[in-house]
N, C-alpha and C positions, 0 to 999 in steps of 0.2 A: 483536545484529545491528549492524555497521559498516555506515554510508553514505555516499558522498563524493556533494554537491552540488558541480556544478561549474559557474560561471558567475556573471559581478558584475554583473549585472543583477538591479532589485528583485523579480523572480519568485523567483531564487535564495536571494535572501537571506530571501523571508518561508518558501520552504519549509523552509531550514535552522530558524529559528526555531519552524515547527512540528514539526518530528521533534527538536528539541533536547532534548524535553521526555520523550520512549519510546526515543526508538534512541541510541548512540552516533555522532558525527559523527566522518571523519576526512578527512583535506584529500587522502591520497593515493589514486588509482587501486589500487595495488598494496597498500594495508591493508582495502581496503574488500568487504564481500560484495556489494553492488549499490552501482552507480554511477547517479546521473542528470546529464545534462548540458544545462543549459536556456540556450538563445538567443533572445534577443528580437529580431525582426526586422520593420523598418518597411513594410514592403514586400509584408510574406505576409498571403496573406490567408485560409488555414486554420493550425490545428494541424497538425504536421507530428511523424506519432513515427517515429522510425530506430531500430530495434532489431530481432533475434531473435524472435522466438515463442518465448516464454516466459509463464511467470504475473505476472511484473513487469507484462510490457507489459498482456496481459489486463487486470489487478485496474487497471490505471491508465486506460488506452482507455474503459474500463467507463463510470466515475465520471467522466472527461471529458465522455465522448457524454453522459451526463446531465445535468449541467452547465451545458451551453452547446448555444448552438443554430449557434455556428458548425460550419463543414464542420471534421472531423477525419479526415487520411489518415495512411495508415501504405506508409513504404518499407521494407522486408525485404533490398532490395541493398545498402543503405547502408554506411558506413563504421561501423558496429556488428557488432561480430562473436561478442558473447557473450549468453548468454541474461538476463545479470545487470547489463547495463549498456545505459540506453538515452537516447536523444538528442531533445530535446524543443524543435521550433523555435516559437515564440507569436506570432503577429499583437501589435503593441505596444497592444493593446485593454484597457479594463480587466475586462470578462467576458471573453477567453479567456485574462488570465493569472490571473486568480480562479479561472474552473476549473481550470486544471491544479495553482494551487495548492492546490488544495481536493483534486483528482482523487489527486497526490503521494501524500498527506498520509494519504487513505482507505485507496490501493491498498496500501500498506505496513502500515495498520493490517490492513486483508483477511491480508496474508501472514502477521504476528504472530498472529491470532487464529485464520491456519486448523487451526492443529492442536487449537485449544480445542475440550472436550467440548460438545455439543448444550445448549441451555437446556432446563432443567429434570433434567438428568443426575441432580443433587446430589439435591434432593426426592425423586425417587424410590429413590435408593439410600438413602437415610434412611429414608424409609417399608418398603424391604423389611429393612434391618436391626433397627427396631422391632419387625413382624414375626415377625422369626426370636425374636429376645430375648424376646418373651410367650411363643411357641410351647415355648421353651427353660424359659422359668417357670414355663409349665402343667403340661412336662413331670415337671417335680421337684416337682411339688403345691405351688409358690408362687406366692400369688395376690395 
């Protein structure tokens, strides 16, 4: 999975440094399967997400709102126009850029991990393959 962080304010640069470590980062818009673009702005006084309706935004809003007890709105007119790239303005706080950077960081793991099998999958399919294998050994009178 390709990510392009965009923005030189220190929210951006601590969340490149935490997805440095699972995804691949790349600088451009046009290599990247999700974009984020984070603004640090003196002035706001919630989180502000600009994106699509998408699972991006979802898995991220999520772990935000938990986060932080500042206000978090989301605009949907905005100058965002794809489900894969979204625009993240921060009050210059240090708990609302820790959640977002935290929120980044989770929501992305969320996407990685959604396709992952339920916990406890393996144990049980170990157990019914043991299972079969005695049932298979009883059957040829190996004991």
């Amino acid at each position: 999975m390709r990510i392009c962080i965009l923005g030189d304010n220190d929210s951006a640069k601590v969340i490149r440094g935490y997805l440095s470590e699972n995804f691949v980062l790349v600088k451009s818009k046009r290599q990247a399967d999700y974009t984020i673009v984070v603004t640090v702005d003196d002035e706001a006084n919630a989180i502000l997400f600009d994106s699509v309706d998408g699972i991006l935004e979802r898995n991220i809003y999520r772990h935000v709102r938990v986060l932080t007890d500042i206000r978090v709105e989301t605009k949907t007119a905005g100058g965002v126009q794809d489900e894969r790239e979204l625009s993240l303005t921060v009050p210059n706080k240090d708990t609302a850029m820790k959640a977002v950077e935290y929120g980044v960081l989770r929501g992305f793991l969320d996407i990685l991990n959604r396709n992952a099998p339920p916990p406890g999958i393996f144990k049980r399919m170990l157990a019914w393959i043991v299972r079969v294998f005695k049932r298979m050994l009883a059957w040829i009178g190996v004991r």
